[in-house]
MMTF fields as JSON, N, C-alpha, C and O atoms, coordinates in Angstrom:
{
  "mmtfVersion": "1.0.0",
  "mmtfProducer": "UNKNOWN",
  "numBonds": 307,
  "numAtoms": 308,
  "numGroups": 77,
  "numChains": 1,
  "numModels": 1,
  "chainsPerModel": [1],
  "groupsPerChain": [77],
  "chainIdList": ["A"],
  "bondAtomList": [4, 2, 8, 6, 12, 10, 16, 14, 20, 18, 24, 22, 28, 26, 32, 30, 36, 34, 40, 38, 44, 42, 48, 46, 52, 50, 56, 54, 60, 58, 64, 62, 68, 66, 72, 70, 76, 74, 80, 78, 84, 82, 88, 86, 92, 90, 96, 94, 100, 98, 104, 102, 108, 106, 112, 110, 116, 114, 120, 118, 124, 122, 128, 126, 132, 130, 136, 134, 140, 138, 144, 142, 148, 146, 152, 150, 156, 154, 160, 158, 164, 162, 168, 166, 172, 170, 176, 174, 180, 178, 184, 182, 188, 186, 192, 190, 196, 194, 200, 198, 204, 202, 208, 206, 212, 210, 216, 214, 220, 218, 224, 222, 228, 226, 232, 230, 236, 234, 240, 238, 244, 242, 248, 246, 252, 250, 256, 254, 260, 258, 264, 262, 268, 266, 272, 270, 276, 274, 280, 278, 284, 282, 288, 286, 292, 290, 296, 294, 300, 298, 304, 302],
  "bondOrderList": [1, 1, 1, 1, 1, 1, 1, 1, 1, 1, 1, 1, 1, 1, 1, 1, 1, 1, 1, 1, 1, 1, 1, 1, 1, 1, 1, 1, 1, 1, 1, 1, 1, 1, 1, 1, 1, 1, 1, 1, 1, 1, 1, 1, 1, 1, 1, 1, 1, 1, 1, 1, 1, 1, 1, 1, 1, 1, 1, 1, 1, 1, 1, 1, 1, 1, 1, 1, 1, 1, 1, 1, 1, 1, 1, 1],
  "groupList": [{"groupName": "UNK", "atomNameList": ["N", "CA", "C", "O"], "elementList": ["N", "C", "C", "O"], "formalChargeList": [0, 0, 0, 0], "bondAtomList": [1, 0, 2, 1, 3, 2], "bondOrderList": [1, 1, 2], "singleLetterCode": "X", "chemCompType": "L-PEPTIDE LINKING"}],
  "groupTypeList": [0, 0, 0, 0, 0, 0, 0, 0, 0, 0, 0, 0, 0, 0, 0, 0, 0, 0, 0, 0, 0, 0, 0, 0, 0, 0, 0, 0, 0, 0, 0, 0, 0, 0, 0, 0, 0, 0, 0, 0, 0, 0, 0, 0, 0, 0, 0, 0, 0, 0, 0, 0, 0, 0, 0, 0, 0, 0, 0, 0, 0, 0, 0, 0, 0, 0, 0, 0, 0, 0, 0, 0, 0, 0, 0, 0, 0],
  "groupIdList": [1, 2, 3, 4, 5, 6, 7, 8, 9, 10, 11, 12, 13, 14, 15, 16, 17, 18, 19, 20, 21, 22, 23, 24, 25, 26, 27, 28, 29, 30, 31, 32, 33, 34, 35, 36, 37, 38, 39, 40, 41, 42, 43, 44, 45, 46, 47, 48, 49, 50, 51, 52, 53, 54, 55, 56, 57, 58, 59, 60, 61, 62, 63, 64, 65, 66, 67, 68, 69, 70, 71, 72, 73, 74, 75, 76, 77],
  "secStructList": [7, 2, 2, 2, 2, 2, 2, 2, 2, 2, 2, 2, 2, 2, 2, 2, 2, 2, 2, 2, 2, 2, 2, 2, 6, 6, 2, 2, 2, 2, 6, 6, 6, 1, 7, 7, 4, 4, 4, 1, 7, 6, 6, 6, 7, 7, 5, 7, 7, 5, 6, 6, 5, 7, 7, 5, 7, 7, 2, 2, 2, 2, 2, 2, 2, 2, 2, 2, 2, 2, 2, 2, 2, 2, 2, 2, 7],
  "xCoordList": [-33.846, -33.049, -31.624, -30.576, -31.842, -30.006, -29.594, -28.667, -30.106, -29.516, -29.297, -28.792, -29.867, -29.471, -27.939, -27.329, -27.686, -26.52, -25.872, -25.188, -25.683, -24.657, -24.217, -23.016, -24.915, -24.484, -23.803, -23.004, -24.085, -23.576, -22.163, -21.248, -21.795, -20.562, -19.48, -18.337, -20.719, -19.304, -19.118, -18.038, -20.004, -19.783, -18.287, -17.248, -18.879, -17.508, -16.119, -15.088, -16.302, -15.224, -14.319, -13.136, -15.394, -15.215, -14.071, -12.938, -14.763, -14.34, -13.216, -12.645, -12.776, -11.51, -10.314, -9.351, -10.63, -9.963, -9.079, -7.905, -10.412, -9.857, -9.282, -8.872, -9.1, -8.151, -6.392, -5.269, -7.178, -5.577, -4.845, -3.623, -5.514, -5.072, -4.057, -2.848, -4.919, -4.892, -3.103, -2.073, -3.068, -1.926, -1.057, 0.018, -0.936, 0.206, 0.882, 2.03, -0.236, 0.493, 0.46, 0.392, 0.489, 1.109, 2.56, 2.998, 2.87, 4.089, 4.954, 5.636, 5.261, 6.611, 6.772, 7.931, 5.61, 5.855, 6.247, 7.324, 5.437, 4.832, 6.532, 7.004, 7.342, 8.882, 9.671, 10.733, 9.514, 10.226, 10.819, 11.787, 9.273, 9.046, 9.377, 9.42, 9.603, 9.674, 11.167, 11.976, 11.596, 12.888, 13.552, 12.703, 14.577, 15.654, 15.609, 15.426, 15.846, 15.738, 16.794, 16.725, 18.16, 18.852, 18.46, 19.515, 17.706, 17.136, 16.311, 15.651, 15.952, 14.345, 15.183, 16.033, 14.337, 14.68, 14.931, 14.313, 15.447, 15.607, 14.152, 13.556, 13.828, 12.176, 11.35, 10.331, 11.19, 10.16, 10.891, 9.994, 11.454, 11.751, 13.004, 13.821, 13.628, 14.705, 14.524, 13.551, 15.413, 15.833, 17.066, 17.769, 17.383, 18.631, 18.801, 18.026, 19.836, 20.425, 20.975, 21.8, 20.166, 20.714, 20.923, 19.972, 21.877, 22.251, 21.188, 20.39, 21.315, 20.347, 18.833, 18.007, 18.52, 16.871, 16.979, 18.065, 16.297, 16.016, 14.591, 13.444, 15.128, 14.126, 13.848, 14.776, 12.95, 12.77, 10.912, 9.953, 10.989, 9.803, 9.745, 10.265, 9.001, 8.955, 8.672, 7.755, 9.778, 9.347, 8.447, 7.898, 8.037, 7.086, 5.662, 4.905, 5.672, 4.291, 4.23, 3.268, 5.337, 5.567, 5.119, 4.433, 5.48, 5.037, 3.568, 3.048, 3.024, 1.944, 0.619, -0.415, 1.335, 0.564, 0.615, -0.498, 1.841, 1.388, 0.632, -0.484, 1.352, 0.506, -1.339, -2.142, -1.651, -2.863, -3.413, -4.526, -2.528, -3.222, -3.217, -4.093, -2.34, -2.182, -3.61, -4.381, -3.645, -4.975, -6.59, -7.504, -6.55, -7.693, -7.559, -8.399, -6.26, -6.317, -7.052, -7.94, -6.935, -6.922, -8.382, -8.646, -8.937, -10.081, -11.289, -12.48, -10.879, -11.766, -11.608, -12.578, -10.887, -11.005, -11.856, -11.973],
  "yCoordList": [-14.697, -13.887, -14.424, -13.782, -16.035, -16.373, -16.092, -15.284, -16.616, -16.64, -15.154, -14.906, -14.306, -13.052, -12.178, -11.198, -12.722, -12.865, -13.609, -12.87, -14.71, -15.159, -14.577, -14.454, -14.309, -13.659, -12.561, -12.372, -11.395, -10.269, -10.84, -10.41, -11.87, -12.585, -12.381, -11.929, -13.187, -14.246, -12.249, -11.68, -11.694, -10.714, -9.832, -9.42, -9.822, -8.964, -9.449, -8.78, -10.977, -11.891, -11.984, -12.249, -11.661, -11.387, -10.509, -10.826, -9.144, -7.925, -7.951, -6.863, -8.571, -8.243, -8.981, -8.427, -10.421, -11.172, -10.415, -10.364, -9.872, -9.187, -8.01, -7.497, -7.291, -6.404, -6.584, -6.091, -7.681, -8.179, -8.989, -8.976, -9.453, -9.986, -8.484, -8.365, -7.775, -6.683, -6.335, -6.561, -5.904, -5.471, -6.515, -6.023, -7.927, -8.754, -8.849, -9.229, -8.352, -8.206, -6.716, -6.27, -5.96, -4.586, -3.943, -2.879, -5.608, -5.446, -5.266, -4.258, -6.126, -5.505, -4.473, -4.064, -3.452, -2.176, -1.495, -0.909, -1.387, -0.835, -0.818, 0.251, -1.993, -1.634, -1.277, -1.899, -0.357, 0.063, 1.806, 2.543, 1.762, 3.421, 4.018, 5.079, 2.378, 2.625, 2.829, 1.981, 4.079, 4.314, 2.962, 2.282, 2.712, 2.029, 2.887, 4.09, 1.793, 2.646, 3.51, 4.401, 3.207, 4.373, 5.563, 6.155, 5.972, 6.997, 7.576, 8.36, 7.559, 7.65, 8.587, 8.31, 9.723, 10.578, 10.069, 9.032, 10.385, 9.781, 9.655, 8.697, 11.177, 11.177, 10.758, 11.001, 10.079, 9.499, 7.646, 6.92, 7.384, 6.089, 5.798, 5.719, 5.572, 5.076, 3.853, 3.416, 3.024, 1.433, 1.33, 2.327, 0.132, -0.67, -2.246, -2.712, -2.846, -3.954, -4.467, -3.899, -6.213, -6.939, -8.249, -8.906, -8.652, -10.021, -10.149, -11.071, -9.379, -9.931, -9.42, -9.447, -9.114, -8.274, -7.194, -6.745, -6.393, -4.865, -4.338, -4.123, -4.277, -3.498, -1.67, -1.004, -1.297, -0.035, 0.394, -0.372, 2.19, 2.581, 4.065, 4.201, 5.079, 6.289, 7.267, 7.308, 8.052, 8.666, 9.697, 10.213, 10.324, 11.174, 10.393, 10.86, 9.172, 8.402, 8.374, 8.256, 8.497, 7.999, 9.75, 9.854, 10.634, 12.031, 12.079, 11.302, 12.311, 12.114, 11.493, 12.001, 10.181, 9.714, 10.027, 10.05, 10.444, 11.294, 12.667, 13.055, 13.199, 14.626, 14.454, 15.216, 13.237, 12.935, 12.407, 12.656, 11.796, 11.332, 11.992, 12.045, 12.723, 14.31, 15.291, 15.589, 15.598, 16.29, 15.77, 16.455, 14.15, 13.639, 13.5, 13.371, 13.606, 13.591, 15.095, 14.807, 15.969, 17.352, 17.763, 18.941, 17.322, 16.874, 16.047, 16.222, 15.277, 14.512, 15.3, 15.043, 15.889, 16.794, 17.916, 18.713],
  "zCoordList": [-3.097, -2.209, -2.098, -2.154, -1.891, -1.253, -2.876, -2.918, -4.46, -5.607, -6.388, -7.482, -5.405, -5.927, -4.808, -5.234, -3.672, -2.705, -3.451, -4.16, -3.717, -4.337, -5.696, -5.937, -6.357, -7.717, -7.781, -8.698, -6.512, -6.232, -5.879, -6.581, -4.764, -4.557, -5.329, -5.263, -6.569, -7.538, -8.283, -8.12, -8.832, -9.383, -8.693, -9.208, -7.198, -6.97, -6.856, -6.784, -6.85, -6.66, -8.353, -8.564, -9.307, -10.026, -10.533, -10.894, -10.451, -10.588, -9.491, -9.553, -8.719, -7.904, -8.723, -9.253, -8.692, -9.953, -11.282, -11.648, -11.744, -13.031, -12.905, -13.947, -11.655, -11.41, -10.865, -10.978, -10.216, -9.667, -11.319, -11.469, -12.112, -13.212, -13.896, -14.097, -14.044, -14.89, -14.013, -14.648, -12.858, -12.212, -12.327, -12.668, -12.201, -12.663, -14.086, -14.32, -15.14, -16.746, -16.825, -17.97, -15.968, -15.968, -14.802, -14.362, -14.736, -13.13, -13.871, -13.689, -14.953, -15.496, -15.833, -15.765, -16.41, -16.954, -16.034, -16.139, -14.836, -13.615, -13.112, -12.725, -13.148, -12.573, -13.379, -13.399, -14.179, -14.825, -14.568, -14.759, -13.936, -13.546, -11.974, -11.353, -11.775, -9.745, -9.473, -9.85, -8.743, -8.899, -7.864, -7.287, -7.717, -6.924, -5.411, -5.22, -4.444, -3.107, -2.855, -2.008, -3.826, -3.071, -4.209, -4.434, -4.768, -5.612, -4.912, -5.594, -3.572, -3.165, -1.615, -0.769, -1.948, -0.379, 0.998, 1.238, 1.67, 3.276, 4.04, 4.534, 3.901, 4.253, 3.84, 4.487, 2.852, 2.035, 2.575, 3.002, 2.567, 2.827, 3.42, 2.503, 4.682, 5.305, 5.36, 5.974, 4.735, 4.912, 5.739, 5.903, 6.292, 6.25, 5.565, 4.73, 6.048, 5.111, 6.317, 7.032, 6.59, 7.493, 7.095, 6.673, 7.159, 6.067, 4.806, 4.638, 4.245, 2.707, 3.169, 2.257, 4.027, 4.546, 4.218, 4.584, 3.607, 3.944, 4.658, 4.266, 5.598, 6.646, 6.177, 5.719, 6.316, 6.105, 6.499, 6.578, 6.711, 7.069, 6.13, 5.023, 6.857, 6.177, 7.34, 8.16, 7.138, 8.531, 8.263, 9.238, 6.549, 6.614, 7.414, 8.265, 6.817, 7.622, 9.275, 10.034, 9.472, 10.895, 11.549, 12.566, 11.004, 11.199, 10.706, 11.507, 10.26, 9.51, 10.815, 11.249, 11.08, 12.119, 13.19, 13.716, 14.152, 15.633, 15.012, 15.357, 14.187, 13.852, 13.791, 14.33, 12.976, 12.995, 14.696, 15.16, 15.263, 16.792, 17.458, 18.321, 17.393, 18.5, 18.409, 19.321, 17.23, 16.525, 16.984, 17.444, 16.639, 17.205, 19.351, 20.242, 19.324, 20.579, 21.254, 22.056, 21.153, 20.841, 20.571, 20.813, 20.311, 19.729, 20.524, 20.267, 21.359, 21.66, 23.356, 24.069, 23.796, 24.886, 24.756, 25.687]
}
């Protein structure tokens, strides 16, 4: 019982490994295709620039989520 728990473990510890591997020798490609932030809609991503930080959110998400809490709110009445 415990040597068949552990094997499932290492297995998935495994399989997480070799995915995160897989995405670090596919990062360089992977930025090649990701536009630059000032390429990228207002609504889809608002940043700023504070000494060398860029802070930023998305206000579609930020909509997205009262719209979703409002709904479950709405909902549970």
């Amino acid at each position: 019982m415990i040597g068949n728990e552990l094997t499932s473990s290492l297995l998935f510890l495994g399989i997480i490994l070799i995915i995160v591997g897989v995405m670090l020798v596919m990062l360089p490609v992977m930025l090649k295709f990701i536009p630059r932030l000032e390429e990228i809609h207002p609504f889809l991503l608002w940043y700023f620039r504070v000494d060398g930080v860029t802070i930023g959110t998305s206000p579609a998400f930020i909509v997205a989520a009262v719209l979703i809490y409002l709904i479950l709110l709405l909902v549970k009445r």
